[in-house]
C-alpha positions in Angstrom: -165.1 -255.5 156.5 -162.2 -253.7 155.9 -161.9 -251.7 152.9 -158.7 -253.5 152.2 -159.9 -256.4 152.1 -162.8 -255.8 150.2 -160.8 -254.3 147.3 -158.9 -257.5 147.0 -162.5 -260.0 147.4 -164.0 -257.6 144.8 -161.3 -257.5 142.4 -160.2 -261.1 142.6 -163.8 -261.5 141.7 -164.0 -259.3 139.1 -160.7 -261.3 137.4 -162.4 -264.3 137.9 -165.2 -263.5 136.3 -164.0 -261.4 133.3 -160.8 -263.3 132.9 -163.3 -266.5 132.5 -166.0 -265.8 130.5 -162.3 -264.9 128.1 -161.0 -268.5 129.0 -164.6 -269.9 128.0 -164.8 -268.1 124.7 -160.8 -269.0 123.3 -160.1 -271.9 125.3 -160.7 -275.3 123.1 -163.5 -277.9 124.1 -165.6 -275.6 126.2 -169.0 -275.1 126.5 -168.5 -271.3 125.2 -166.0 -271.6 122.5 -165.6 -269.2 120.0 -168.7 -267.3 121.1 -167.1 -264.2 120.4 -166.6 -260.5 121.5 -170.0 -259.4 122.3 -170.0 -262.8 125.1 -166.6 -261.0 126.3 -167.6 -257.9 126.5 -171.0 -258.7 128.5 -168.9 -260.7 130.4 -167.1 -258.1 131.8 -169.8 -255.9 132.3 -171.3 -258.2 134.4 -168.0 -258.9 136.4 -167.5 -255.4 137.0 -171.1 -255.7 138.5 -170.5 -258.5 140.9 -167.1 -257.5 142.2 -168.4 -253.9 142.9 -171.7 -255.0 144.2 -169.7 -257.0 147.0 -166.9 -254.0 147.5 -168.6 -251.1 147.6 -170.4 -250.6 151.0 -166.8 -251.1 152.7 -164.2 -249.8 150.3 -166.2 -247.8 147.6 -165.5 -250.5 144.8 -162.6 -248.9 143.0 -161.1 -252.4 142.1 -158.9 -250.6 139.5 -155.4 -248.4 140.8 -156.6 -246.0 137.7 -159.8 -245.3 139.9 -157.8 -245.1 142.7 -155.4 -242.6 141.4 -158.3 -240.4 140.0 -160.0 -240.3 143.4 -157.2 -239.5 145.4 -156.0 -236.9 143.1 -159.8 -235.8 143.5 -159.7 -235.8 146.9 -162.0 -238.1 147.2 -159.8 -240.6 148.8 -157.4 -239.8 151.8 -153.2 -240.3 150.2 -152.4 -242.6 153.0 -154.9 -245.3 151.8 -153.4 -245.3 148.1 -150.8 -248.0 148.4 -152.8 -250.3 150.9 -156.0 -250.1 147.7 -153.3 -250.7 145.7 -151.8 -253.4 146.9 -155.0 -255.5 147.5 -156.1 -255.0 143.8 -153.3 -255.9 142.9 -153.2 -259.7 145.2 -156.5 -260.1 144.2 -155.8 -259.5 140.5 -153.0 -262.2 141.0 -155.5 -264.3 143.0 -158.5 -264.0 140.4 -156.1 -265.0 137.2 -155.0 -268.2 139.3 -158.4 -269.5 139.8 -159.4 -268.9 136.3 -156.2 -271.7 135.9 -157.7 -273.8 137.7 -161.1 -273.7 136.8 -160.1 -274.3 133.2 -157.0 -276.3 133.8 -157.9 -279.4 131.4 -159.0 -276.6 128.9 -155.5 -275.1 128.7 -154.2 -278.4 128.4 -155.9 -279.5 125.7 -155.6 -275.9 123.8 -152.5 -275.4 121.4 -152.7 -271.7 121.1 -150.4 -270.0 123.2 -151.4 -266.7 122.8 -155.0 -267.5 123.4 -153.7 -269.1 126.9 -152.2 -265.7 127.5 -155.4 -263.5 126.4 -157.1 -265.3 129.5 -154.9 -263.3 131.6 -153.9 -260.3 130.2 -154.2 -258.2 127.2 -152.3 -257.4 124.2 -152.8 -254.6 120.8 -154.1 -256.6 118.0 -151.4 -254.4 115.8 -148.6 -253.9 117.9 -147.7 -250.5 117.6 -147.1 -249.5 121.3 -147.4 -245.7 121.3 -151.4 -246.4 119.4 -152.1 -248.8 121.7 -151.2 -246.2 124.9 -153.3 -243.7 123.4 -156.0 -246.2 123.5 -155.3 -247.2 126.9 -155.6 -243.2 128.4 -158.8 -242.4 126.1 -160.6 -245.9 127.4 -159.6 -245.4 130.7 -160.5 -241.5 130.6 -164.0 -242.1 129.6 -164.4 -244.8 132.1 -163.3 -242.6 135.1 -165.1 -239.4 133.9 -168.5 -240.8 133.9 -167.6 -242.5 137.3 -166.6 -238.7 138.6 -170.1 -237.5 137.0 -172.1 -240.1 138.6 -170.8 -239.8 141.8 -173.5 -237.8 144.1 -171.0 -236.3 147.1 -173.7 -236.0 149.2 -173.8 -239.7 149.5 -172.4 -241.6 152.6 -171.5 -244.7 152.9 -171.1 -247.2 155.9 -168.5 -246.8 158.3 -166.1 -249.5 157.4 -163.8 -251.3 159.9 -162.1 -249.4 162.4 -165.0 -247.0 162.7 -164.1 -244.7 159.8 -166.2 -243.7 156.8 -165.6 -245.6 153.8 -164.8 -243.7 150.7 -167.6 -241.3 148.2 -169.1 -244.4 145.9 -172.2 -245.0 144.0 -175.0 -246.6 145.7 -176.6 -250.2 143.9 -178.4 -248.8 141.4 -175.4 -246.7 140.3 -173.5 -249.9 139.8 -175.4 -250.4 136.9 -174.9 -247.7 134.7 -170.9 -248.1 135.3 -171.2 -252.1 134.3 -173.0 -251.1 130.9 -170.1 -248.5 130.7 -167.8 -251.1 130.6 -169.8 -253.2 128.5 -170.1 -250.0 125.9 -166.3 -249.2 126.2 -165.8 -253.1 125.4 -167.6 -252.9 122.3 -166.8 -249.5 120.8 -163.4 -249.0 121.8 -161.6 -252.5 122.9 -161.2 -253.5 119.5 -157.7 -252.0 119.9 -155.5 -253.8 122.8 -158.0 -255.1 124.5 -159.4 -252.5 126.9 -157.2 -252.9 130.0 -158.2 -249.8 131.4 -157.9 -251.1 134.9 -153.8 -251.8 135.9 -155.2 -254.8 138.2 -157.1 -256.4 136.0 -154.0 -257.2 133.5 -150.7 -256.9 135.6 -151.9 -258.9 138.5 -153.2 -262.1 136.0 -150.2 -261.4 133.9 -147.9 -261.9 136.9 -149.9 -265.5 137.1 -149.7 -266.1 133.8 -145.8 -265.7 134.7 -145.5 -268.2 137.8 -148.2 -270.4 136.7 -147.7 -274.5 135.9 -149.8 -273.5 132.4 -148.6 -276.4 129.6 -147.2 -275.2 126.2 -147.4 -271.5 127.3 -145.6 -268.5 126.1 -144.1 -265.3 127.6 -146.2 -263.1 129.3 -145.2 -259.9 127.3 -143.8 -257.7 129.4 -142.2 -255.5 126.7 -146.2 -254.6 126.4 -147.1 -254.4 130.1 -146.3 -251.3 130.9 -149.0 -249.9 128.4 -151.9 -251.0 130.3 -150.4 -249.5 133.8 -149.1 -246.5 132.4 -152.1 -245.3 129.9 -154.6 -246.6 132.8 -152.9 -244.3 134.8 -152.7 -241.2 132.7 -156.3 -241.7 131.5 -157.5 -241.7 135.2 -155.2 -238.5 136.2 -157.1 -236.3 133.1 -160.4 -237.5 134.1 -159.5 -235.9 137.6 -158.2 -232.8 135.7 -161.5 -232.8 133.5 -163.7 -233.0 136.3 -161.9 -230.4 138.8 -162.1 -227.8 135.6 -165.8 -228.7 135.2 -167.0 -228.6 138.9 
């Protein structure tokens, strides 16, 4: 498979399954209503699990421009394959945050709270004071993408992926499940705050949905906020590199 395509199967994946265990908890009438952070957050543990499981033997599961960006500052990743990565978390982003729509589609009808509807697709501070909530952003993302960087045995090799060349340094299976409780601990601890973005993907690409979507009685999509989870995702990842080169 190519590692293209597996970054946008993996993250659209990933959207699916973290944007809808959201939809499940705030949405009215279903099964999982109001069932609270702790369901969110283990939600998303276990969607980072499943998209990276799929992605990683052909693309080295990044599903998240922030990892991107930290590996290829790294050198971990060749320059020329930043924007294709990119690109394809970003379509599958778009792609995952549509079928959570439709999955739930009578759900959003029959829920009155717009900006529950648009916490099933992106994120937002829970006291809007944009500069706090970037700081929030880099330190979650930074201490996401360090532990990735100090997990990550270089003497590992993946697959060849399509076209005969080797796929980028990941973690092997098992190593896919100490980053999913990461993301299940960073939930908890720190995503209080906005949200935990962390991952540009994971909020522009539903956002954008969120946007062009059919979605009854919704409300803007906040774009005076979006650039806080790309930006701070971005920084965070980009110290993490620094952090890592200083201590290897």
């Amino acid at each position: 498979m190519s590692p293209y395509l597996a970054e946008f199967i993996g993250t659209a994946l990933l959207v699916l399954f973290g944007n809808g265990v959201v939809a499940n908890v705030v949405l009215a009438r279903t099964k999982g209503n109001s069932g609270g952070w702790i369901v969110i957050t283990a939600g998303w543990g276990f969607a980072v699990f499943v998209g990276a499981f799929c992605a990683n033997p052909f693309s080295g599961a990044h599903l998240n421009p922030a990892v991107t960006v930290a590996m290829a500052a790294a050198g971990k990743l060749a320059a020329s394959k930043v924007a294709g990565y990119i690109l394809a978390q970003m379509l599958g982003g778009i792609v995952g945050g549509t079928l959570v729509y439709a999955f739930y589609r009578e759900h959003f009808k029959v829920t009155e709270n717009a900006d529950g509807k648009l916490a099933c697709f992106c994120t937002a501070p829970n006291i809007r004071n944009l500069a706090q909530a970037f700081f929030c952003e880099v330190v979650g993302t930074f201490v996401l993408i360090l532990p990735i960087f100090l997990m990550t045995d270089p003497s590992v090799k993946l697959p060849a992926a399509a076209g005969g060349t080797e796929a980028p340094i990941g973690l092997g299976t098992l190593g896919l499940i100490p980053v999913a409780l990461l993301v299940f601990a960073i939930g908890l601890s720190l995503g209080g705050t906005t949200g935990y973005a962390i991952n540009p993907a994971r909020d522009l690409g539903p956002r954008l949905a969120h946007a062009f979507l059919p979605i009854p009685g919704k409300r803007d999509s906040d774009w005076g906020y979006a650039w806080v989870p790309i930006v701070g995702p971005i920084v965070g990842a980009l110290l993490a590199a620094l952090v890592n080169s200083l201590v290897h």
